[in-house]
OpenMM code with the backbone's topology and positions (N, CA, C; nanometers):
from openmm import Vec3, app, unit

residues = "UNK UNK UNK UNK UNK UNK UNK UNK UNK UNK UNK UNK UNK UNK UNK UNK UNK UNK UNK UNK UNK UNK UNK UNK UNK UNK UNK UNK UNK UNK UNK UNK UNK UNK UNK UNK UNK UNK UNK UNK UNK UNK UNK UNK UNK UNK UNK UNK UNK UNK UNK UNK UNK UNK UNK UNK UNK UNK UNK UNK UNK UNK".split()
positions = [
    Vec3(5.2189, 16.7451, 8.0567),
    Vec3(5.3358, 16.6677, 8.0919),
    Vec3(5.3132, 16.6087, 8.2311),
    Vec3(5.2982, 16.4855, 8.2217),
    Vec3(5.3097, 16.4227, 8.3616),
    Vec3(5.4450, 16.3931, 8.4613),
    Vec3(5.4049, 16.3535, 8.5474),
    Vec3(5.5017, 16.3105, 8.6569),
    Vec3(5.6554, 16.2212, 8.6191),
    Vec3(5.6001, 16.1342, 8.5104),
    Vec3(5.7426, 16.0327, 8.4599),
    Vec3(5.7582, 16.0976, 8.3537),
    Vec3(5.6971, 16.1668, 8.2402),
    Vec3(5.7752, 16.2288, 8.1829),
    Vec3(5.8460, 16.3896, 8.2252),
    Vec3(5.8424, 16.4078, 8.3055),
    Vec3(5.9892, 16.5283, 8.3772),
    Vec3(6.0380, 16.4471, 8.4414),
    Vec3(6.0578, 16.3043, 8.5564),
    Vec3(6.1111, 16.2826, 8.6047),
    Vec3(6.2505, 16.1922, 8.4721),
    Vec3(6.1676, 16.1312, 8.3652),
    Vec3(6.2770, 16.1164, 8.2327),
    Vec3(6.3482, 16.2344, 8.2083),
    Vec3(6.2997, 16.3475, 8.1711),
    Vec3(6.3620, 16.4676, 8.0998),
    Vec3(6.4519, 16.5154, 8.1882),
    Vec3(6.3999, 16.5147, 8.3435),
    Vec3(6.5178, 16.5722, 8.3918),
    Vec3(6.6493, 16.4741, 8.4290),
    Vec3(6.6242, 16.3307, 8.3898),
    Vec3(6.7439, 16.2355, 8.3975),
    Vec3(6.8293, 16.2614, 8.3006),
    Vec3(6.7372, 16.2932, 8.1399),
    Vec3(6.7981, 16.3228, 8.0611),
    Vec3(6.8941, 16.4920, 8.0240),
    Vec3(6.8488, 16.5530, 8.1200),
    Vec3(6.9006, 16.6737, 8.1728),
    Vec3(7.0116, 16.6492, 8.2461),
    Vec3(7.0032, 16.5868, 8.3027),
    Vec3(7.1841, 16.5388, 8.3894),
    Vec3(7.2604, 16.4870, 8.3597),
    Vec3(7.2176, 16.3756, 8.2781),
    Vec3(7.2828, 16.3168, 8.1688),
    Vec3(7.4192, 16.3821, 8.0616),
    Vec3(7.3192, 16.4865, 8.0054),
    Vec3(7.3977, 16.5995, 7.8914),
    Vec3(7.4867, 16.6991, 8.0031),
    Vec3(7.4122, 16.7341, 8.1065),
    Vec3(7.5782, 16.7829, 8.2138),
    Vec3(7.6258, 16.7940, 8.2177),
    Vec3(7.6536, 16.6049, 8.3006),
    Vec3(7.7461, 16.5069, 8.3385),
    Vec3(7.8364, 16.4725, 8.1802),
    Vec3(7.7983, 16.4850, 8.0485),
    Vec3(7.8657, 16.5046, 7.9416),
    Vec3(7.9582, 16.5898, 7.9027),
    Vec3(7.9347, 16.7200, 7.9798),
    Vec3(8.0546, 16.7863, 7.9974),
    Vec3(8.1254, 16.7838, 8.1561),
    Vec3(8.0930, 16.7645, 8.2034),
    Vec3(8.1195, 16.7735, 8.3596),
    Vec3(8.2375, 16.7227, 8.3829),
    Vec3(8.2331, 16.5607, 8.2999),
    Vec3(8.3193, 16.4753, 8.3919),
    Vec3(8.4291, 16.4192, 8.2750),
    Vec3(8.3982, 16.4807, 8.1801),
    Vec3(8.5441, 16.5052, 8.0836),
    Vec3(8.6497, 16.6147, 8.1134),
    Vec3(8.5453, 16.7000, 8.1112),
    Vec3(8.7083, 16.8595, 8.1650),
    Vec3(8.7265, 16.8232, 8.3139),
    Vec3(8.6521, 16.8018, 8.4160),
    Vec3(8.7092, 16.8001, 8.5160),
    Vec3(8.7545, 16.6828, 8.5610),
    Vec3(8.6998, 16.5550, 8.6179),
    Vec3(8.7368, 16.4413, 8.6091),
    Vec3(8.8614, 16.4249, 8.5273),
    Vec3(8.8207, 16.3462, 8.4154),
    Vec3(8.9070, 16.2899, 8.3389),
    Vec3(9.0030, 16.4148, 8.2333),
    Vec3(9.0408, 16.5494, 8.3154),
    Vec3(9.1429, 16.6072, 8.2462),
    Vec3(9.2489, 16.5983, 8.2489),
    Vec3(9.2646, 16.5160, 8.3260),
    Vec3(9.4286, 16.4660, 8.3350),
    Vec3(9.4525, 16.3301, 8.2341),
    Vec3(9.3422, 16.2559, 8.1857),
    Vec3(9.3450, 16.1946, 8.1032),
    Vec3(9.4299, 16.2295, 7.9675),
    Vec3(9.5330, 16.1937, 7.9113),
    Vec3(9.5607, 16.2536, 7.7646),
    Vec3(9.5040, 16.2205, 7.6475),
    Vec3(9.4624, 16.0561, 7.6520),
    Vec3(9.4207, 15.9640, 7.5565),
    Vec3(9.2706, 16.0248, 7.5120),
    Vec3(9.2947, 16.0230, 7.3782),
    Vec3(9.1109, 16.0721, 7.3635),
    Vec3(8.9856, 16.0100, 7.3702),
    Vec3(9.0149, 15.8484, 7.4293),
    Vec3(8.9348, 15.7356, 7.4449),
    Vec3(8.8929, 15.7357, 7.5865),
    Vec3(8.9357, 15.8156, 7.6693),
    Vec3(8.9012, 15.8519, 7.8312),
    Vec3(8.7489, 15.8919, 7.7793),
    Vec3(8.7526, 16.0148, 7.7434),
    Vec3(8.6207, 16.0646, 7.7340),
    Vec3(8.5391, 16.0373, 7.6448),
    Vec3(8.5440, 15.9368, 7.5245),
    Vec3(8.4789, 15.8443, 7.4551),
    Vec3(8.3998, 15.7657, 7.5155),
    Vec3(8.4938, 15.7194, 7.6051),
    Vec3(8.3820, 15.6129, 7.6884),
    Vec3(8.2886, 15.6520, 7.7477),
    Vec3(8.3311, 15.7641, 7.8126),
    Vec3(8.2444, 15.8424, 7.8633),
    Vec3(8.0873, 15.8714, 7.8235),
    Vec3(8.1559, 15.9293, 7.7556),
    Vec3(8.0312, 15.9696, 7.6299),
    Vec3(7.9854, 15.8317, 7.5564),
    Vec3(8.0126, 15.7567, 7.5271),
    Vec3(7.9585, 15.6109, 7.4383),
    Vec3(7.8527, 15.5519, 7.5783),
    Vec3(7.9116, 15.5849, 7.6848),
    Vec3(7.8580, 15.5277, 7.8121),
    Vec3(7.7064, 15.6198, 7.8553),
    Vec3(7.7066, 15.7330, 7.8555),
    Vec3(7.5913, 15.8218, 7.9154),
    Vec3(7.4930, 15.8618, 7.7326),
    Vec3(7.5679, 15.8088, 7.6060),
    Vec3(7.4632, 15.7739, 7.5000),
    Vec3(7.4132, 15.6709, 7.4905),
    Vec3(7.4506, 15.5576, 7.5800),
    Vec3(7.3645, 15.4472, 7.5625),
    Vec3(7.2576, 15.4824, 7.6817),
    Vec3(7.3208, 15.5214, 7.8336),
    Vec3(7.1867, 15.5837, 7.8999),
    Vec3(7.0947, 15.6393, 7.8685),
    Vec3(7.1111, 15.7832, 7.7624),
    Vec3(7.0108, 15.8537, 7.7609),
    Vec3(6.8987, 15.7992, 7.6377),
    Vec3(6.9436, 15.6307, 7.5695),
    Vec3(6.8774, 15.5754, 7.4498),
    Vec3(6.7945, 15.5327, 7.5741),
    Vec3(6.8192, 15.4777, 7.6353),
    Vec3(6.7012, 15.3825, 7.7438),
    Vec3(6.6156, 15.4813, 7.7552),
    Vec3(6.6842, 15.6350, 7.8279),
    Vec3(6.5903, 15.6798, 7.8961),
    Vec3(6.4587, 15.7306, 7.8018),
    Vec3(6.5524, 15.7571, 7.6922),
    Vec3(6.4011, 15.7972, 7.5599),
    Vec3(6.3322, 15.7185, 7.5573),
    Vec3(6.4381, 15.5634, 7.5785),
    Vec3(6.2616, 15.4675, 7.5426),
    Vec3(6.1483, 15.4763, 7.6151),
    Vec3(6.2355, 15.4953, 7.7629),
    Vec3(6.0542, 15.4998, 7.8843),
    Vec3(6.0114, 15.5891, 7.8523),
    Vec3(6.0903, 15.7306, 7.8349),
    Vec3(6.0110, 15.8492, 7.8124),
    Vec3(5.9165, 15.8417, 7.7073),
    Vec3(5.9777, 15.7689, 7.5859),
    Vec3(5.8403, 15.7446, 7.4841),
    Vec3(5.7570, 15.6206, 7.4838),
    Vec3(5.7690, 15.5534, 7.5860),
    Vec3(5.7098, 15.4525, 7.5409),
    Vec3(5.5336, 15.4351, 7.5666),
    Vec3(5.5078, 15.5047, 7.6284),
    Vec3(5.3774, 15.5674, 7.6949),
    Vec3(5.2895, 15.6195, 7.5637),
    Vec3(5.3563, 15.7082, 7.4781),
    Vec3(5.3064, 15.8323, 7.4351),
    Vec3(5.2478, 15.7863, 7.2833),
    Vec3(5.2227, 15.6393, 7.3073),
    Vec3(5.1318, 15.6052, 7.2212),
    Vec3(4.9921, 15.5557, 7.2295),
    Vec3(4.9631, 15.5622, 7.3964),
    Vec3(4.8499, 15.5502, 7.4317),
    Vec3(4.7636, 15.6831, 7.4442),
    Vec3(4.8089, 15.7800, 7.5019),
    Vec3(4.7518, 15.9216, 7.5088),
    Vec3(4.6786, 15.9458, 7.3847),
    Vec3(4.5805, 15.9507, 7.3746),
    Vec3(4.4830, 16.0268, 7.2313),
    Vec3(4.3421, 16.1035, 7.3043),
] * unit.nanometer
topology = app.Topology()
chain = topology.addChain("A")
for resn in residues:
    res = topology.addResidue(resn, chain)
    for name in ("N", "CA", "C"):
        topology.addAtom(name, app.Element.getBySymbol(name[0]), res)
């Protein structure tokens, strides 16, 4: 495992967190269940990018 792939994994490590993090605490005063939808619709489109760099390499390695 190289250098950009942990520096991906661990983005993608904060990512899933920040998925719980900032729904119960943040946005618990929120009532609507679309507060933390976005949320989440928002840090699943991040962590699609971040797979792509993370994989996008890992077809040259042989």
């Amino acid at each position: 495992m190289n250098q950009t792939e942990k520096f991906w994994g661990l983005i993608i490590l904060i990512i899933v967190i920040l998925g719980y993090v900032i729904p119960y605490t943040f946005l618990s005063d929120v009532t609507k269940w679309y507060g933390s939808f976005l949320i989440w619709s928002i840090l699943a489109l991040i962590t699609i990018v971040a797979n792509y760099f993370l994989t996008t390499d890992w077809s040259d390695e042989e």
